[in-house]
DOTORVEX-390773 format. One record per residue (C-alpha): x, y negated, z; residue in three letters. Coordinates in nm, 3 decimals. Layout:
BEGIN
         x         y         z   residuo
         X         Y         Z       ALA
...
//
This chain:
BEGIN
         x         y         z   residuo
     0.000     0.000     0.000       UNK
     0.161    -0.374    -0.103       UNK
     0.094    -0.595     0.177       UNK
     0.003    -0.953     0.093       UNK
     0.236    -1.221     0.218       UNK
     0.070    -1.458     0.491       UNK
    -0.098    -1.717     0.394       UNK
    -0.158    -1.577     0.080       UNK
    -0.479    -1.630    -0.188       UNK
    -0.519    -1.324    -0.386       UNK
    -0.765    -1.430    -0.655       UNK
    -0.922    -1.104    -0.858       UNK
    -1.162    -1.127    -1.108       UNK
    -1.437    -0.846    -1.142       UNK
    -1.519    -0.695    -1.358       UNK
    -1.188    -0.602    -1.478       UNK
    -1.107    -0.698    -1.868       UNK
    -1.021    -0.456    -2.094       UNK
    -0.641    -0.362    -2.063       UNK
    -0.421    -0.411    -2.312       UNK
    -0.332    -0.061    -2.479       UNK
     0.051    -0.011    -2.660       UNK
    -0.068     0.167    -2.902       UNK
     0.066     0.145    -3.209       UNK
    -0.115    -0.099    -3.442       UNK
    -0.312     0.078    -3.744       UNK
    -0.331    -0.100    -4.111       UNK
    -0.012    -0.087    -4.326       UNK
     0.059    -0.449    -4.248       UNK
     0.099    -0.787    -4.431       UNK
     0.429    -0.961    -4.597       UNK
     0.586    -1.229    -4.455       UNK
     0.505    -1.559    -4.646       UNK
     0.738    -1.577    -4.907       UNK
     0.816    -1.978    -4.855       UNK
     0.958    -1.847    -4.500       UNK
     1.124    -1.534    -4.620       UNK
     1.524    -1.478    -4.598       UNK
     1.642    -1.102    -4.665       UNK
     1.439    -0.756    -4.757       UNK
     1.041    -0.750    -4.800       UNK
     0.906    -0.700    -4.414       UNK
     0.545    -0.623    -4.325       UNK
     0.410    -0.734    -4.007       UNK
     0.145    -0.584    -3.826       UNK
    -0.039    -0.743    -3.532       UNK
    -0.320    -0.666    -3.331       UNK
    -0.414    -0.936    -3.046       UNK
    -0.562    -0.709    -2.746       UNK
    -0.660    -1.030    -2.535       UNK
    -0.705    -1.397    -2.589       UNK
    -0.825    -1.671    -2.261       UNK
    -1.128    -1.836    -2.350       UNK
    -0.967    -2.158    -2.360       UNK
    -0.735    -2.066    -2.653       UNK
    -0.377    -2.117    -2.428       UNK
    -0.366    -1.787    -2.358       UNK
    -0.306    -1.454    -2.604       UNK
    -0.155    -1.078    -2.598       UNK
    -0.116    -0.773    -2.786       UNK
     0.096    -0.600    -2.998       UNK
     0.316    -0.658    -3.284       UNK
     0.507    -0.460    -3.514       UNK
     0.754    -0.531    -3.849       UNK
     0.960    -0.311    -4.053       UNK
     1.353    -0.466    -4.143       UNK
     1.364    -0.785    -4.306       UNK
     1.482    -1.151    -4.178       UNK
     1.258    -1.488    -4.176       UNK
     1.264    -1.811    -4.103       UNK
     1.040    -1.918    -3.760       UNK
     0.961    -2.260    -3.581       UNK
     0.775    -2.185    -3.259       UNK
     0.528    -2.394    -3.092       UNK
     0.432    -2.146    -2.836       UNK
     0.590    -2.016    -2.507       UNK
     0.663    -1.618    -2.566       UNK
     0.753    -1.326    -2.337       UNK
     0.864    -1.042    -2.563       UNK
     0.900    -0.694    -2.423       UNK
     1.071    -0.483    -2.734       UNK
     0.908    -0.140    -2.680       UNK
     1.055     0.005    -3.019       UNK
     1.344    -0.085    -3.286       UNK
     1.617    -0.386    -3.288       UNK
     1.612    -0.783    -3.347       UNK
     1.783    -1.055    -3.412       UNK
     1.724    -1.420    -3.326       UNK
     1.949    -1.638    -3.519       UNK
     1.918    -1.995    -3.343       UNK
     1.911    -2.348    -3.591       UNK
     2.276    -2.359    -3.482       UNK
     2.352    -2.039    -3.602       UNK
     2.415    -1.844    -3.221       UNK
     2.251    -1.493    -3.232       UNK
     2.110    -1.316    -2.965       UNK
     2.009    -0.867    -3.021       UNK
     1.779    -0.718    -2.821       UNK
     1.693    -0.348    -2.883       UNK
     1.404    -0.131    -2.741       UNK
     1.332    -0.155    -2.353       UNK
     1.498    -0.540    -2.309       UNK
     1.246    -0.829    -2.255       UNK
     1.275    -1.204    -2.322       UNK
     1.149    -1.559    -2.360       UNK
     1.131    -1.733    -2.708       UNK
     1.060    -2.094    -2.583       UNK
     0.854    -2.354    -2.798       UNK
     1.074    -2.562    -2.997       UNK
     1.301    -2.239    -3.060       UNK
     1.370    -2.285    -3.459       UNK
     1.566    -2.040    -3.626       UNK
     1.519    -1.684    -3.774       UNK
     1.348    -1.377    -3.676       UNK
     1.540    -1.066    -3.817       UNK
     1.411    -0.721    -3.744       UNK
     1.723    -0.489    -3.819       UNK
     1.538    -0.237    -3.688       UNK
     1.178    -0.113    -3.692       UNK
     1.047    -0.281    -3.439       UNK
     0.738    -0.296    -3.191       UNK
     0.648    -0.537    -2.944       UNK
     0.408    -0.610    -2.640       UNK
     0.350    -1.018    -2.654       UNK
     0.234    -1.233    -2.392       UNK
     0.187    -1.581    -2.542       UNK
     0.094    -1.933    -2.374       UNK
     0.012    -2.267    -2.647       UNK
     0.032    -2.570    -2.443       UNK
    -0.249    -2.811    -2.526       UNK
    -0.221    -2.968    -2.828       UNK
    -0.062    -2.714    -3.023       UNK
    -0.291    -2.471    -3.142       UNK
//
Protein backbone atom coordinates (compact mmCIF):
# COMPACT_ATOMS: atom_id res chain seq x y z
CA UNK A 1 0.00 0.00 0.00
CA UNK A 2 1.61 3.74 -1.03
CA UNK A 3 0.94 5.95 1.77
CA UNK A 4 0.03 9.53 0.93
CA UNK A 5 2.36 12.21 2.18
CA UNK A 6 0.70 14.58 4.91
CA UNK A 7 -0.98 17.17 3.94
CA UNK A 8 -1.58 15.77 0.80
CA UNK A 9 -4.79 16.30 -1.88
CA UNK A 10 -5.19 13.24 -3.86
CA UNK A 11 -7.65 14.30 -6.55
CA UNK A 12 -9.22 11.04 -8.58
CA UNK A 13 -11.62 11.27 -11.08
CA UNK A 14 -14.37 8.46 -11.42
CA UNK A 15 -15.19 6.95 -13.58
CA UNK A 16 -11.88 6.02 -14.78
CA UNK A 17 -11.07 6.98 -18.68
CA UNK A 18 -10.21 4.56 -20.94
CA UNK A 19 -6.41 3.62 -20.63
CA UNK A 20 -4.21 4.11 -23.12
CA UNK A 21 -3.32 0.61 -24.79
CA UNK A 22 0.51 0.11 -26.60
CA UNK A 23 -0.68 -1.67 -29.02
CA UNK A 24 0.66 -1.45 -32.09
CA UNK A 25 -1.15 0.99 -34.42
CA UNK A 26 -3.12 -0.78 -37.44
CA UNK A 27 -3.31 1.00 -41.11
CA UNK A 28 -0.12 0.87 -43.26
CA UNK A 29 0.59 4.49 -42.48
CA UNK A 30 0.99 7.87 -44.31
CA UNK A 31 4.29 9.61 -45.97
CA UNK A 32 5.86 12.29 -44.55
CA UNK A 33 5.05 15.59 -46.46
CA UNK A 34 7.38 15.77 -49.07
CA UNK A 35 8.16 19.78 -48.55
CA UNK A 36 9.58 18.47 -45.00
CA UNK A 37 11.24 15.34 -46.20
CA UNK A 38 15.24 14.78 -45.98
CA UNK A 39 16.42 11.02 -46.65
CA UNK A 40 14.39 7.56 -47.57
CA UNK A 41 10.41 7.50 -48.00
CA UNK A 42 9.06 7.00 -44.14
CA UNK A 43 5.45 6.23 -43.25
CA UNK A 44 4.10 7.34 -40.07
CA UNK A 45 1.45 5.84 -38.26
CA UNK A 46 -0.39 7.43 -35.32
CA UNK A 47 -3.20 6.66 -33.31
CA UNK A 48 -4.14 9.36 -30.46
CA UNK A 49 -5.62 7.09 -27.46
CA UNK A 50 -6.60 10.30 -25.35
CA UNK A 51 -7.05 13.97 -25.89
CA UNK A 52 -8.25 16.71 -22.61
CA UNK A 53 -11.28 18.36 -23.50
CA UNK A 54 -9.67 21.58 -23.60
CA UNK A 55 -7.35 20.66 -26.53
CA UNK A 56 -3.77 21.17 -24.28
CA UNK A 57 -3.66 17.87 -23.58
CA UNK A 58 -3.06 14.54 -26.04
CA UNK A 59 -1.55 10.78 -25.98
CA UNK A 60 -1.16 7.73 -27.86
CA UNK A 61 0.96 6.00 -29.98
CA UNK A 62 3.16 6.58 -32.84
CA UNK A 63 5.07 4.60 -35.14
CA UNK A 64 7.54 5.31 -38.49
CA UNK A 65 9.60 3.11 -40.53
CA UNK A 66 13.53 4.66 -41.43
CA UNK A 67 13.64 7.85 -43.06
CA UNK A 68 14.82 11.51 -41.78
CA UNK A 69 12.58 14.88 -41.76
CA UNK A 70 12.64 18.11 -41.03
CA UNK A 71 10.40 19.18 -37.60
CA UNK A 72 9.61 22.60 -35.81
CA UNK A 73 7.75 21.85 -32.59
CA UNK A 74 5.28 23.94 -30.92
CA UNK A 75 4.32 21.46 -28.36
CA UNK A 76 5.90 20.16 -25.07
CA UNK A 77 6.63 16.18 -25.66
CA UNK A 78 7.53 13.26 -23.37
CA UNK A 79 8.64 10.42 -25.63
CA UNK A 80 9.00 6.94 -24.23
CA UNK A 81 10.71 4.83 -27.34
CA UNK A 82 9.08 1.40 -26.80
CA UNK A 83 10.55 -0.05 -30.19
CA UNK A 84 13.44 0.85 -32.86
CA UNK A 85 16.17 3.86 -32.88
CA UNK A 86 16.12 7.83 -33.47
CA UNK A 87 17.83 10.55 -34.12
CA UNK A 88 17.24 14.20 -33.26
CA UNK A 89 19.49 16.38 -35.19
CA UNK A 90 19.18 19.95 -33.43
CA UNK A 91 19.11 23.48 -35.91
CA UNK A 92 22.76 23.59 -34.82
CA UNK A 93 23.52 20.39 -36.02
CA UNK A 94 24.15 18.44 -32.21
CA UNK A 95 22.51 14.93 -32.32
CA UNK A 96 21.10 13.16 -29.65
CA UNK A 97 20.09 8.67 -30.21
CA UNK A 98 17.79 7.18 -28.21
CA UNK A 99 16.93 3.48 -28.83
CA UNK A 100 14.04 1.31 -27.41
CA UNK A 101 13.32 1.55 -23.53
CA UNK A 102 14.98 5.40 -23.09
CA UNK A 103 12.46 8.29 -22.55
CA UNK A 104 12.75 12.04 -23.22
CA UNK A 105 11.49 15.59 -23.60
CA UNK A 106 11.31 17.33 -27.08
CA UNK A 107 10.60 20.94 -25.83
CA UNK A 108 8.54 23.54 -27.98
CA UNK A 109 10.74 25.62 -29.97
CA UNK A 110 13.01 22.39 -30.60
CA UNK A 111 13.70 22.85 -34.59
CA UNK A 112 15.66 20.40 -36.26
CA UNK A 113 15.19 16.84 -37.74
CA UNK A 114 13.48 13.77 -36.76
CA UNK A 115 15.40 10.66 -38.17
CA UNK A 116 14.11 7.21 -37.44
CA UNK A 117 17.23 4.89 -38.19
CA UNK A 118 15.38 2.37 -36.88
CA UNK A 119 11.78 1.13 -36.92
CA UNK A 120 10.47 2.81 -34.39
CA UNK A 121 7.38 2.96 -31.91
CA UNK A 122 6.48 5.37 -29.44
CA UNK A 123 4.08 6.10 -26.40
CA UNK A 124 3.50 10.18 -26.54
CA UNK A 125 2.34 12.33 -23.92
CA UNK A 126 1.87 15.81 -25.42
CA UNK A 127 0.94 19.33 -23.74
CA UNK A 128 0.12 22.67 -26.47
CA UNK A 129 0.32 25.70 -24.43
CA UNK A 130 -2.49 28.11 -25.26
CA UNK A 131 -2.21 29.68 -28.28
CA UNK A 132 -0.62 27.14 -30.23
CA UNK A 133 -2.91 24.71 -31.42
Amino acid sequence: MTKARPNAQVVMNKPLPRLLSVAPVSGSGEPVAVERLRAGQPLTKVRNDYAAADGHFDAGIWESSPGRWRVSYTEHEVCVLLAGHVRLIAADGKAVEFQAGDSFVVPAGFEGEWETVEAARKLYVIYTPPGQA
